[in-house]
MDAnalysis code that builds the backbone (N, CA, C; Angstrom):
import MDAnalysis as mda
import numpy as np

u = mda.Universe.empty(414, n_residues=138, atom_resindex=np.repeat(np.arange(138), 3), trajectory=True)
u.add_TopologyAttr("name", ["N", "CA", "C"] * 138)
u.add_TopologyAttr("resid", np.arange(1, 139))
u.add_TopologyAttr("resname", ["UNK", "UNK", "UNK", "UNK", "UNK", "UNK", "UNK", "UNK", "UNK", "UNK", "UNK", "UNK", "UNK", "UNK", "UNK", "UNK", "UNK", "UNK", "UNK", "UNK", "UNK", "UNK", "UNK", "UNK", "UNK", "UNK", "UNK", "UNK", "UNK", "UNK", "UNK", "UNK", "UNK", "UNK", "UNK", "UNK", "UNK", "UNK", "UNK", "UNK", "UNK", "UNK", "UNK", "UNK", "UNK", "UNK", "UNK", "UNK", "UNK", "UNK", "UNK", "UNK", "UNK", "UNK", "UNK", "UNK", "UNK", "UNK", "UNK", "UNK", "UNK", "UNK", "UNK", "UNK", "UNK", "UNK", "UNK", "UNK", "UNK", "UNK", "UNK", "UNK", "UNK", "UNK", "UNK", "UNK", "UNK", "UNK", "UNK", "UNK", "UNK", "UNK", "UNK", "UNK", "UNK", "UNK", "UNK", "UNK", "UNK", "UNK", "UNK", "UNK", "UNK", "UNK", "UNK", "UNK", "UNK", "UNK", "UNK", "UNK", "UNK", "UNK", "UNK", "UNK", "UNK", "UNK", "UNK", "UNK", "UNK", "UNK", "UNK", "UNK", "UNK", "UNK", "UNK", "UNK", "UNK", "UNK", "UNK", "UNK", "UNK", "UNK", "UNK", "UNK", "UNK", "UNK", "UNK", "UNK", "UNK", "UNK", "UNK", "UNK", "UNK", "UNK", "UNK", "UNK", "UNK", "UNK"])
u.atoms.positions = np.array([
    [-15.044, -25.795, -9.479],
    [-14.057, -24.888, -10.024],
    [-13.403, -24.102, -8.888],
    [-11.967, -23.936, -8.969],
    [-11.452, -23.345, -8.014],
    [-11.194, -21.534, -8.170],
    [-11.425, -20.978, -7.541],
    [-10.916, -19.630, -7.261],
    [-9.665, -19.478, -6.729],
    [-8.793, -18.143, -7.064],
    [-7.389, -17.556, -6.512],
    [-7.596, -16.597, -6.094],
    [-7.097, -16.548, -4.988],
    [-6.969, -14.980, -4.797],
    [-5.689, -14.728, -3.956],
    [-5.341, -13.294, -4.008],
    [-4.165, -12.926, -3.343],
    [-4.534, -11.682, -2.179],
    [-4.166, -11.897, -1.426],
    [-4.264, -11.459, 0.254],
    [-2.810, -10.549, 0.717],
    [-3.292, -9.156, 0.808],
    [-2.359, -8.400, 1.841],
    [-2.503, -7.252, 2.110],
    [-2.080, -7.153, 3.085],
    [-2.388, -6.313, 4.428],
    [-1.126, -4.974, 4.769],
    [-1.356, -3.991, 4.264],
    [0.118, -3.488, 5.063],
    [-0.154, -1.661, 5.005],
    [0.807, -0.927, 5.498],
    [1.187, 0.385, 6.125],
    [1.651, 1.500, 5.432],
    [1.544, 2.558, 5.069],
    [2.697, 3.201, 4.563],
    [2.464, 4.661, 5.394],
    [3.811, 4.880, 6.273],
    [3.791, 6.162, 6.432],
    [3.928, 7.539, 5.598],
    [3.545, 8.618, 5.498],
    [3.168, 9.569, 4.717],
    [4.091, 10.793, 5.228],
    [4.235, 10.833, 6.493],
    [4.339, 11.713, 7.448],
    [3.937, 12.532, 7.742],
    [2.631, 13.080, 7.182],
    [1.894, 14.222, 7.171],
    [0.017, 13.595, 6.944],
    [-0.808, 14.350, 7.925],
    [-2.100, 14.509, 6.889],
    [-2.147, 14.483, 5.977],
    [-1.908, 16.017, 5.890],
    [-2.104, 16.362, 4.020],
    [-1.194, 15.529, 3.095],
    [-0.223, 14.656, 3.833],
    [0.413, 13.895, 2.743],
    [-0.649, 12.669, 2.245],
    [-1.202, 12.479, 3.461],
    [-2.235, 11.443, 3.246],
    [-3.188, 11.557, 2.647],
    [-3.684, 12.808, 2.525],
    [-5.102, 12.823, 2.117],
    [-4.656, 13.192, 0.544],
    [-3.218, 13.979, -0.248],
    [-2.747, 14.080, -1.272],
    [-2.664, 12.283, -1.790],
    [-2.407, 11.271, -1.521],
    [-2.412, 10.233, -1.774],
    [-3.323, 9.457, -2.318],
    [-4.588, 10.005, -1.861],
    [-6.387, 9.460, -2.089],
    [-6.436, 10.229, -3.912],
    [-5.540, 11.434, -3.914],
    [-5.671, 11.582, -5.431],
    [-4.850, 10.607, -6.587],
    [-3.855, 10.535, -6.116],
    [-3.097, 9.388, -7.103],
    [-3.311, 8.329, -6.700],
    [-4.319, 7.805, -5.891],
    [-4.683, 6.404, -5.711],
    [-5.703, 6.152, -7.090],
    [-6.414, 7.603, -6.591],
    [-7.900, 7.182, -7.802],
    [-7.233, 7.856, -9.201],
    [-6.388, 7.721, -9.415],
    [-5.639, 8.172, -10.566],
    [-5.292, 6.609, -11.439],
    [-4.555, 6.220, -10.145],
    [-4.252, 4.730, -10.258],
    [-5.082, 3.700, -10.956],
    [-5.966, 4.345, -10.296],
    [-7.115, 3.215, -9.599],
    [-7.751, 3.207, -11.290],
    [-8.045, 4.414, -12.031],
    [-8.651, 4.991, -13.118],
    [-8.176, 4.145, -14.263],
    [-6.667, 4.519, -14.149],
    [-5.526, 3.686, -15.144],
    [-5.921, 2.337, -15.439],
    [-5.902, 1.446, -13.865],
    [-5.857, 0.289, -13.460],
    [-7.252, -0.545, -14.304],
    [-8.211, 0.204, -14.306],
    [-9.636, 0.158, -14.569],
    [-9.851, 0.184, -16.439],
    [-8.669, 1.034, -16.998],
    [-8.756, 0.723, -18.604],
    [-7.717, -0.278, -19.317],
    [-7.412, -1.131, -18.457],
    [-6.447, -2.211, -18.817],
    [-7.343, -3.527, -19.285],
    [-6.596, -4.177, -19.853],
    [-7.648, -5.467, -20.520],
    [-6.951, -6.428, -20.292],
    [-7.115, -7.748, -19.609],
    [-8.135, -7.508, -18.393],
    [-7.983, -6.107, -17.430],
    [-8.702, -5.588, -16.215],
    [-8.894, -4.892, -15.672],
    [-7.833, -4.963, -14.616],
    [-6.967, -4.319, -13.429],
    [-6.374, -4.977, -12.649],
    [-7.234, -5.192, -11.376],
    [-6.666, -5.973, -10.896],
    [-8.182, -5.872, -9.663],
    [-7.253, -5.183, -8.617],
    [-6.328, -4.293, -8.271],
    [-5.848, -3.002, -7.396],
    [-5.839, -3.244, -6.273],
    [-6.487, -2.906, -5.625],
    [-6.305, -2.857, -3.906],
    [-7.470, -1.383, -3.644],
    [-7.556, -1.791, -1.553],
    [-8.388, -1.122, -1.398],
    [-6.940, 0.068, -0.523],
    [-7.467, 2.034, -0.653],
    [-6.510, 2.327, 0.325],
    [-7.436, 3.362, 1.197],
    [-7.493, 3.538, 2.548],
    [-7.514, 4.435, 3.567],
    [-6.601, 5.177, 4.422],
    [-7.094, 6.405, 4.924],
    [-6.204, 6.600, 5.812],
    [-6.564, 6.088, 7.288],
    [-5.674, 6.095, 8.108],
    [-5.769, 5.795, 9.819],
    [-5.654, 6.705, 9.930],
    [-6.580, 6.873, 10.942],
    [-6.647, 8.058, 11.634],
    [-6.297, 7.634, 13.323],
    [-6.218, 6.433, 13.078],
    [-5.801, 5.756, 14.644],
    [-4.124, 5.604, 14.938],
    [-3.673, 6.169, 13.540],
    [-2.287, 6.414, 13.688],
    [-2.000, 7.774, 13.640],
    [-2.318, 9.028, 13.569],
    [-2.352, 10.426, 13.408],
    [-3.273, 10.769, 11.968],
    [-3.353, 9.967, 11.196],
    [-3.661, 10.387, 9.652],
    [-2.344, 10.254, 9.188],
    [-1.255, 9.779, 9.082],
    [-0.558, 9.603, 8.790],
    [-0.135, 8.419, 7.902],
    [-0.379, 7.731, 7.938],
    [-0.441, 6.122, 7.296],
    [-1.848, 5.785, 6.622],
    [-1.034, 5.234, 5.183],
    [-1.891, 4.393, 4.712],
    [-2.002, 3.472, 4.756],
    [-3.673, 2.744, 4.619],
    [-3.543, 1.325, 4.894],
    [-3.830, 0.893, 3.785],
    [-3.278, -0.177, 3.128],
    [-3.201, -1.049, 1.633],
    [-3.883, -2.532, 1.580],
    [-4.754, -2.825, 1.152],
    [-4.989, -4.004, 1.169],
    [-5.580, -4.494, 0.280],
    [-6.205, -5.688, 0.149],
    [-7.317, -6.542, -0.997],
    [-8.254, -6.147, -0.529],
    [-9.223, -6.433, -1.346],
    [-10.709, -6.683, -1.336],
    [-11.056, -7.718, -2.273],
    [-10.967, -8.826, -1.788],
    [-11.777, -10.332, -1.816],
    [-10.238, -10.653, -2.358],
    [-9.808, -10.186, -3.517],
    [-8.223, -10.549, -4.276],
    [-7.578, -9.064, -4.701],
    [-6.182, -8.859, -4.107],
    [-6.150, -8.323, -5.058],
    [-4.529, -8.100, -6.042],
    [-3.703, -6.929, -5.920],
    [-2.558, -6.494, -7.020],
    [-1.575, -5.993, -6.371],
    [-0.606, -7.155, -6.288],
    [0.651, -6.675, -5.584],
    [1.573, -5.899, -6.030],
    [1.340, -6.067, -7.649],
    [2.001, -5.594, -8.917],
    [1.805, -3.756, -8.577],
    [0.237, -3.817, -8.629],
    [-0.403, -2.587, -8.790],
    [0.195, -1.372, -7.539],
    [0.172, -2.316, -5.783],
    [0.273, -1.911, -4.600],
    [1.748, -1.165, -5.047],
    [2.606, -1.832, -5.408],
    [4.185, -1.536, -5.617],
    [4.213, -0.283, -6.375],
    [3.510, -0.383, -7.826],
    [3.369, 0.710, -8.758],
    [3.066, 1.982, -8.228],
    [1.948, 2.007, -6.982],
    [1.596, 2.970, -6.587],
    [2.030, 3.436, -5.472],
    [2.779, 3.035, -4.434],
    [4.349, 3.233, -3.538],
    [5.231, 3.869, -4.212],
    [5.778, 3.404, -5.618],
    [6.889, 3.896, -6.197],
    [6.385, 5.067, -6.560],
    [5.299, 5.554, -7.247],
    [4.864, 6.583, -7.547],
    [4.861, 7.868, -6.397],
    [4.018, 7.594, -5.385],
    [4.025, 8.327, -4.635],
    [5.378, 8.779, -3.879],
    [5.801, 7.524, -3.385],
    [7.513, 7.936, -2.847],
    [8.248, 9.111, -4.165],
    [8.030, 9.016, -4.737],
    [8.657, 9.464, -6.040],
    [7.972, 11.340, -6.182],
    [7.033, 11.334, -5.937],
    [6.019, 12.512, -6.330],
    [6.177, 13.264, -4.688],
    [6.589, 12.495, -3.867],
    [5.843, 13.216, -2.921],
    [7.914, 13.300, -1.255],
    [8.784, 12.603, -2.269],
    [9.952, 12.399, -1.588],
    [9.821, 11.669, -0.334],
    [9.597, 10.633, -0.465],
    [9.815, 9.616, 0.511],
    [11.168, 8.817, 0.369],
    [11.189, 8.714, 2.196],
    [12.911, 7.901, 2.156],
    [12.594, 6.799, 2.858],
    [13.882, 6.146, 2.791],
    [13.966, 4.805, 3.953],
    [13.193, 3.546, 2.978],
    [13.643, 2.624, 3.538],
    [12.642, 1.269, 3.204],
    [11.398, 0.869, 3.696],
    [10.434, 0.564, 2.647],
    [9.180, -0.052, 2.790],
    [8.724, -1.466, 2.643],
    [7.732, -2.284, 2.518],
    [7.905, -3.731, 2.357],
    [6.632, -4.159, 2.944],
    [6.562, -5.275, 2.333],
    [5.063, -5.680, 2.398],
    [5.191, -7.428, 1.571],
    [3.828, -8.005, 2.687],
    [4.119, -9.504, 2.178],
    [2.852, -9.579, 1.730],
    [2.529, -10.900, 1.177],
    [0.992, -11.164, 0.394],
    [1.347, -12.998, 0.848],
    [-0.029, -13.562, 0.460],
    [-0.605, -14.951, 0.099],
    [-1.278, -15.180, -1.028],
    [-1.272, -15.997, -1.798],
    [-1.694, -16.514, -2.779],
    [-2.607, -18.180, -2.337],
    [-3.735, -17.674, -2.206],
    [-4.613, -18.530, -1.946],
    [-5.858, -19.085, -3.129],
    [-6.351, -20.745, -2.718],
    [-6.839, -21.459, -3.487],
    [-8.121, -21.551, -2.569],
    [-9.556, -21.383, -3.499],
    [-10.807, -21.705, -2.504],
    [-10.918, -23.413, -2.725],
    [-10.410, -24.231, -3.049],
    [-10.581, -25.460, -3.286],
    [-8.754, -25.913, -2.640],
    [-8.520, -27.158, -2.572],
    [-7.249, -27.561, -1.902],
    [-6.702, -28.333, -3.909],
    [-5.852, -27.639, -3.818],
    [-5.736, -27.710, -4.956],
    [-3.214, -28.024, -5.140],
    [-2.847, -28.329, -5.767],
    [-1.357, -28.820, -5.959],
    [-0.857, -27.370, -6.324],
    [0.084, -26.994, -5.597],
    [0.375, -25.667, -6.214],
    [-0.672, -24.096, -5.979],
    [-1.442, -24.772, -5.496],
    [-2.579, -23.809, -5.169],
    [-2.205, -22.896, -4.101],
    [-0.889, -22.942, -3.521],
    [-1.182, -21.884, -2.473],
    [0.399, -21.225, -2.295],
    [0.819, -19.906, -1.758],
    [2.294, -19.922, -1.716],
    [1.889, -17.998, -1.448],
    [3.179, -17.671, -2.085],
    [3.240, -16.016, -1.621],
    [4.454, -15.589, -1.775],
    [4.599, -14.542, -1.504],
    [6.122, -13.285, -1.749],
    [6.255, -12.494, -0.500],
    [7.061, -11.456, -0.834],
    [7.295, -10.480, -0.198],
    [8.087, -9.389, -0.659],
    [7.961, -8.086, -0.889],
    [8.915, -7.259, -1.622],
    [9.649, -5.985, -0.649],
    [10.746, -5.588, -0.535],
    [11.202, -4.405, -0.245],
    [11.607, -3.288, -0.919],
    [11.203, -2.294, -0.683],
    [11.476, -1.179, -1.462],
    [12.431, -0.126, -1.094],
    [13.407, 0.440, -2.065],
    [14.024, 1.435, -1.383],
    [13.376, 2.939, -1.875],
    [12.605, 3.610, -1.387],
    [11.322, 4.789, -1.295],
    [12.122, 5.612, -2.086],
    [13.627, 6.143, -1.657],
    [13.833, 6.997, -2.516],
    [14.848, 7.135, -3.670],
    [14.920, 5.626, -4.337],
    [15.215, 5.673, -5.166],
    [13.963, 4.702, -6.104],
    [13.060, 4.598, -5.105],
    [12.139, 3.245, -6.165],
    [12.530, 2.130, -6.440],
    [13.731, 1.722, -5.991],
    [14.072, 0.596, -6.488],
    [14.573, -1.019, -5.952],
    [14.099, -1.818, -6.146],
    [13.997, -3.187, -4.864],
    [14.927, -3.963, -4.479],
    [15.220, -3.688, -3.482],
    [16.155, -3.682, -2.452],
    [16.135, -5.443, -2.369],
    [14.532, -6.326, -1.928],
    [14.720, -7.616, -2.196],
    [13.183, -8.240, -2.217],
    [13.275, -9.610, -3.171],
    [12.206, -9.908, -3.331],
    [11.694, -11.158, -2.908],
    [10.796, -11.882, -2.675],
    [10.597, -13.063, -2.937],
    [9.815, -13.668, -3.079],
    [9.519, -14.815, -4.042],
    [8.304, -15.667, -4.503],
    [8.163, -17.241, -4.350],
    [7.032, -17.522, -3.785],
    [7.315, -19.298, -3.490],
    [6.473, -20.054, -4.668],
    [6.135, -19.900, -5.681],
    [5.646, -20.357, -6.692],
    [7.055, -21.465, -7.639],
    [6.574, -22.556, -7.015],
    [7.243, -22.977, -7.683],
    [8.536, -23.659, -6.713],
    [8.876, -22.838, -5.752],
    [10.139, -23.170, -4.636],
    [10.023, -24.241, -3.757],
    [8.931, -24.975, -3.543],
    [8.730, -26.357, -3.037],
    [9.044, -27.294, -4.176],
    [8.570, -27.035, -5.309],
    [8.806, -28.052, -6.308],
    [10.297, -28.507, -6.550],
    [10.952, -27.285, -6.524],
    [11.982, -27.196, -7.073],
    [13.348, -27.388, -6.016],
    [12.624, -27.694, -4.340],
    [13.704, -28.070, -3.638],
    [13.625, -29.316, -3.306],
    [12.358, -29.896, -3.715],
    [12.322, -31.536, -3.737],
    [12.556, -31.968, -5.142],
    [12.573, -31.394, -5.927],
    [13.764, -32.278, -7.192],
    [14.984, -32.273, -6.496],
    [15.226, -30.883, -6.195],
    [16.725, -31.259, -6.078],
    [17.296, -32.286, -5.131],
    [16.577, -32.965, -4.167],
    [16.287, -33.839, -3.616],
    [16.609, -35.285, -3.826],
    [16.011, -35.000, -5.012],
    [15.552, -36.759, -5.489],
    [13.769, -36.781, -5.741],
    [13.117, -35.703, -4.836],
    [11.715, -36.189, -4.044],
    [10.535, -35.710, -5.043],
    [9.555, -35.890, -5.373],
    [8.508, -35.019, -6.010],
    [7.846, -34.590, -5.533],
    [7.443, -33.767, -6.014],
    [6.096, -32.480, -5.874],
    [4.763, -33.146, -5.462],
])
């Protein structure tokens, strides 16, 4: 039987400590929400760096996790806490077995202070669909 999981890694400046360490509350706010959903979401893990001032958060999986969720909780905070400029972040979508379709990924940009996405993209499906147009199959 094969397993999925989704993989990513990324940054968010805060510009402040205390912006950072205000963040660890609406994470586990999030995180709370995330946790009475059916199914459950599986979220992401967040810290601060302190190897960057305390300033940045770091976002990621643990074993799989919610790109959906990562976004939800960017928009939130940009939103609660006035963040500007663009943000963005990529993921993988991985198969523990070698599997057709089993593997691919996105990437999203955000505009912080309006929340709203600037550009997206998903490969599910985008190999298939440039070898039809082809002639060629999947």
């Amino acid at each position: 039987m094969a397993d999925y999981f989704t993989h990513f890694s990324c940054l968010l400046d805060v510009g402040t400590p205390e912006n950072a360490a205000r963040a660890l509350n609406l994470y586990k706010k999030l995180s709370e929400e995330g946790a009475s959903e059916k199914p459950p979401s599986e979220g992401f893990l967040l810290s601060i760096q302190l190897e960057h001032g305390g300033t940045k958060l770091w976002m990621r999986d643990d074993v799989t996790g919610d790109p959906e969720r990562l976004i939800q909780f960017v928009k939130r905070y940009a939103a609660e806490f006035g963040l500007t400029g663009r943000w963005g972040f990529q993921y993988a979508n991985t198969c523990s077995c070698p599997r057709l379709d089993g593997f691919g990924g996105g990437a999203h940009v955000l505009d912080l202070a309006t929340g709203e996405t600037v550009s997206w993209t998903y490969t599910d499906g985008w190999l298939a669909e440039g070898l039809s147009d082809e002639g060629g199959q999947a």
